[in-house]
C-alpha positions in Angstrom: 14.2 -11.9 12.5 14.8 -15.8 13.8 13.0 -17.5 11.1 14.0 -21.0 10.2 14.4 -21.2 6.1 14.0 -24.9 4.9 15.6 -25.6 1.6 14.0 -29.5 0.3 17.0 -30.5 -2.7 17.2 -33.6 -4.6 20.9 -33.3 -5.3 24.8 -32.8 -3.8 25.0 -29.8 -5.9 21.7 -28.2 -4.5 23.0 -29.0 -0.8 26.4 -26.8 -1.4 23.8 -24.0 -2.9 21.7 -24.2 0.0 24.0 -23.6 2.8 25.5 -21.1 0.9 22.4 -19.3 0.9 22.1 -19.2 4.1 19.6 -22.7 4.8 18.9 -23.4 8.2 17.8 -27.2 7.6 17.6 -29.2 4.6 14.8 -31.5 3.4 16.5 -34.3 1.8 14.6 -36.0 -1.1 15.1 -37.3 -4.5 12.4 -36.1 -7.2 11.5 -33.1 -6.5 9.6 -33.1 -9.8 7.0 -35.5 -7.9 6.6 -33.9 -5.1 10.0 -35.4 -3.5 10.6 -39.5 -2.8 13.1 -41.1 -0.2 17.0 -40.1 -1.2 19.5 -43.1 -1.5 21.7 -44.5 1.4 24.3 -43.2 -0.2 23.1 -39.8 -1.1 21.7 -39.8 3.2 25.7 -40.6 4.1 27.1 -38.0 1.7 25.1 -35.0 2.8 25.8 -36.1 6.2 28.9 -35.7 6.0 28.9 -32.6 4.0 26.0 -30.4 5.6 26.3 -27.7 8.6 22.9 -27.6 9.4 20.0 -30.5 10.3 19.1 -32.6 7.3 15.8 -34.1 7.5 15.4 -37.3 5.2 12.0 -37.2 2.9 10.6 -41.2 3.7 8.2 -41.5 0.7 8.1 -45.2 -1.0 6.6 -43.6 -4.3 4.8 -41.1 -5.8 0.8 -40.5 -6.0 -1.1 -40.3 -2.9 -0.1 -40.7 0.6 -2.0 -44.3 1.4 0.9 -46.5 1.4 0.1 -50.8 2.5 1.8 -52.8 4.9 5.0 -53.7 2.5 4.8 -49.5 1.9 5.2 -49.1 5.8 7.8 -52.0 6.4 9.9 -50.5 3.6 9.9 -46.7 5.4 10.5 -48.3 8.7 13.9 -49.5 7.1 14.4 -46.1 5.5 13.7 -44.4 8.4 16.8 -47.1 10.4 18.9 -46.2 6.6 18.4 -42.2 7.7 20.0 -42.9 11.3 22.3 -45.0 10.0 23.7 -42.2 7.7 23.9 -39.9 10.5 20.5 -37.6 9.6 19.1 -35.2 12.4 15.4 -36.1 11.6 12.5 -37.7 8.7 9.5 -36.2 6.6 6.5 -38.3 6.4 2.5 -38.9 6.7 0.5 -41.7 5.9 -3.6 -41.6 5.2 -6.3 -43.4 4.8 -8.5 -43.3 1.7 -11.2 -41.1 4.0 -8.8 -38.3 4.2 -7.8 -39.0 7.8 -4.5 -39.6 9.3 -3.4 -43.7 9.7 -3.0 -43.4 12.9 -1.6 -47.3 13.4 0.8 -46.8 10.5 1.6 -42.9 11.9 2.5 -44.5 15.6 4.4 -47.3 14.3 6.8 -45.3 11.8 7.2 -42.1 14.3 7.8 -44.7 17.3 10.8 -46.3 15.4 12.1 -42.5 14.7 11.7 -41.6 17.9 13.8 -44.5 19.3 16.7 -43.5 16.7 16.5 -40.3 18.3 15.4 -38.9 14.8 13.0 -35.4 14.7 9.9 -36.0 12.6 7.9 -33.2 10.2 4.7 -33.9 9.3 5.0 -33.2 5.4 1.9 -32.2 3.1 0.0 -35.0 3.3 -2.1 -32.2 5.9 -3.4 -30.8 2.6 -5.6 -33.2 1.8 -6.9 -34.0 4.5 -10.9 -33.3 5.9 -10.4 -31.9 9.2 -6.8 -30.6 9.9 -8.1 -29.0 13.0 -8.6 -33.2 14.6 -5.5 -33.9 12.3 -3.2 -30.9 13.9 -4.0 -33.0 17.2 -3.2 -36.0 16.6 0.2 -34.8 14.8 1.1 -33.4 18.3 0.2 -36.7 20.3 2.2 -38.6 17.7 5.3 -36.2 18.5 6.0 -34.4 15.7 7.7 -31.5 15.7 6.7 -29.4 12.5 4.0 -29.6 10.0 5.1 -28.4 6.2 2.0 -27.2 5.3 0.8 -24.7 2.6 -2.6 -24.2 4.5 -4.7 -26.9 2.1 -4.4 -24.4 -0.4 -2.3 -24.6 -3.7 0.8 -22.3 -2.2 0.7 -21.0 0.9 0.2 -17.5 0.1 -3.1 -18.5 -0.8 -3.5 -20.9 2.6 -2.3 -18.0 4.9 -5.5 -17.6 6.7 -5.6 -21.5 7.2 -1.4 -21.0 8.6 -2.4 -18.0 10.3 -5.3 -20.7 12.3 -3.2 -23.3 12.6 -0.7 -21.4 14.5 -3.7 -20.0 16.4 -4.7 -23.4 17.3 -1.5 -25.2 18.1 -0.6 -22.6 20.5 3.4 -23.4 20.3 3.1 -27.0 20.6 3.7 -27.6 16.5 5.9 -25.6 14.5 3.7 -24.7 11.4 6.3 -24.4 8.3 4.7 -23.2 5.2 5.4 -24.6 1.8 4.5 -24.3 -1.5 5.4 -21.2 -4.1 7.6 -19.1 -1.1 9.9 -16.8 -3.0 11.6 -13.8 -1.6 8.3 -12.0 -3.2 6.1 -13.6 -1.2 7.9 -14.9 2.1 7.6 -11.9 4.0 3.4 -11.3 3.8 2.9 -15.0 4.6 5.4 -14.4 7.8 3.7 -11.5 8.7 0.4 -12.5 8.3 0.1 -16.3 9.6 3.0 -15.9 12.2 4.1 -19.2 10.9 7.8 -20.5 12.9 9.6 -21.4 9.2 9.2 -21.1 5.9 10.1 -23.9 3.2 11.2 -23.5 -0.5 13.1 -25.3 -3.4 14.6 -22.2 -4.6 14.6 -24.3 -8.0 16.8 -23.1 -10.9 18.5 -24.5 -13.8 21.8 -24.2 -15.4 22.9 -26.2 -18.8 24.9 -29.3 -19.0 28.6 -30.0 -19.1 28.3 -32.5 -21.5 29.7 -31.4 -25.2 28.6 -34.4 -26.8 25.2 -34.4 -27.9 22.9 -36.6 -28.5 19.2 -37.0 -29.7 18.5 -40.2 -27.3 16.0 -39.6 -24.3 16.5 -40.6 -21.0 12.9 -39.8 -19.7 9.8 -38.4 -21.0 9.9 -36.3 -24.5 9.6 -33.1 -22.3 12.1 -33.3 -19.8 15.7 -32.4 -21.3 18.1 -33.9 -20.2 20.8 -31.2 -20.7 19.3 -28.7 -18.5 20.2 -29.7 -14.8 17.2 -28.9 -12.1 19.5 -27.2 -9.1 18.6 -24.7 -6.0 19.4 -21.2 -6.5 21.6 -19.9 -3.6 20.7 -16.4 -5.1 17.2 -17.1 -4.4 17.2 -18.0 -0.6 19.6 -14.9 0.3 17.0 -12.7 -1.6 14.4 -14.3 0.7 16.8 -13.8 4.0 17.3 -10.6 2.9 13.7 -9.8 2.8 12.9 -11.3 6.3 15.8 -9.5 7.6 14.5 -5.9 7.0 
């Protein structure tokens, strides 16, 4: 079966674990325990030079909601040149406004400047909380995009596969609808199956334990984050979820 798996990792290590399970592209972000902000220049040129596959930078200023101001926007813009620059096949984005509605002005300006780098654009999740994403699927196609990472409004997308399922209905080929949120190898194949959906997007998200021998009872972060268990994608994971697509 030809479906794209999107692997989103927030670290070098997680890229090797990817493509050795068997990603097709890679959504490129750092904090992934905040739903996934822009990655570092340097961590852009480094997985550029390592991956095999597309890498599609996330461009997210910060974390919370999706209304970002002018100095929001003018900082992406300069992300969006930083992803190019490193030698990245595309960007994730969205900007709204506080009526749940695409910003259209800010949408055109940041997609334009990708589109003149020659970068790919997804539409990222920002389509989940928004009140009409039949007007919004629209306007995502007349602003060029080529996915939307989508969990159908709902909290994972198995339970948004009716909403997929529509969506694909409704953009008739002319979006790629990619569904996101909770897809595991358990899962992957019903959503597939039912909502028709072009690719499927996962963390795969694991742990394994620190190197470090030394401890220590200082905290880096908040008191329940520790910080000698490293957050890491699973290649185990993503070959269970190929495996179950390929059957």
């Amino acid at each position: 079966m030809n479906i794209e798996i999107e692997v989103c990792i927030d670290n070098l290590e997680s890229l090797h674990n990817a493509l050795a399970g068997g990603a097709n592209r890679i959504e490129l972000c750092s904090s992934l325990a905040l739903g996934g902000l822009t990655p570092s220049f340097g961590m852009m040129k480094q997985v550029a030079r390592i991956s095999t596959v597309p890498v599609y930078a996330m461009i997210r200023p910060r974390q919370g909601d999706f209304i970002f101001d002018n100095d929001d926007v003018m900082s992406m813009l300069d992300d969006i040149q930083a992803a190019s620059d490193a030698g990245l096949d595309g960007v994730v984005l969205g900007v709204l406004t506080a009526q749940g509605e695409i910003d259209m002005a800010a949408m055109k300006a940041l997609t334009s400047k990708a589109h003149q780098l020659k970068l790919g654009v997804t539409f990222h999740r920002a389509i989940d909380q928004l009140k009409d994403y039949q007007t919004a699927l629209e306007q995502i196609i007349e602003l060029g995009c080529e996915r939307v990472l989508t969990s159908g409004l709902a909290s994972n997308a198995e339970l948004g596969k009716d909403i997929l399922k529509e969506m694909v209905t409704l953009t008739q080929g002319r979006l790629d609808i990619m569904a996101g949120a909770g897809v595991t190898a358990d899962n992957g194949h019903e959503i597939l199956k039912h909502a028709k959906v072009q690719a499927l997007h996962l963390s795969a998200k694991s742990t394994r334990p620190s190197l470090m021998t030394q401890a220590s009872k200082a905290q880096m972060g908040h008191d329940d984050v520790d910080d000698y268990l490293i957050p890491v994608t699973s290649s185990q994971k993503i070959k269970e979820l190929r495996a179950t697509l390929d059957k």
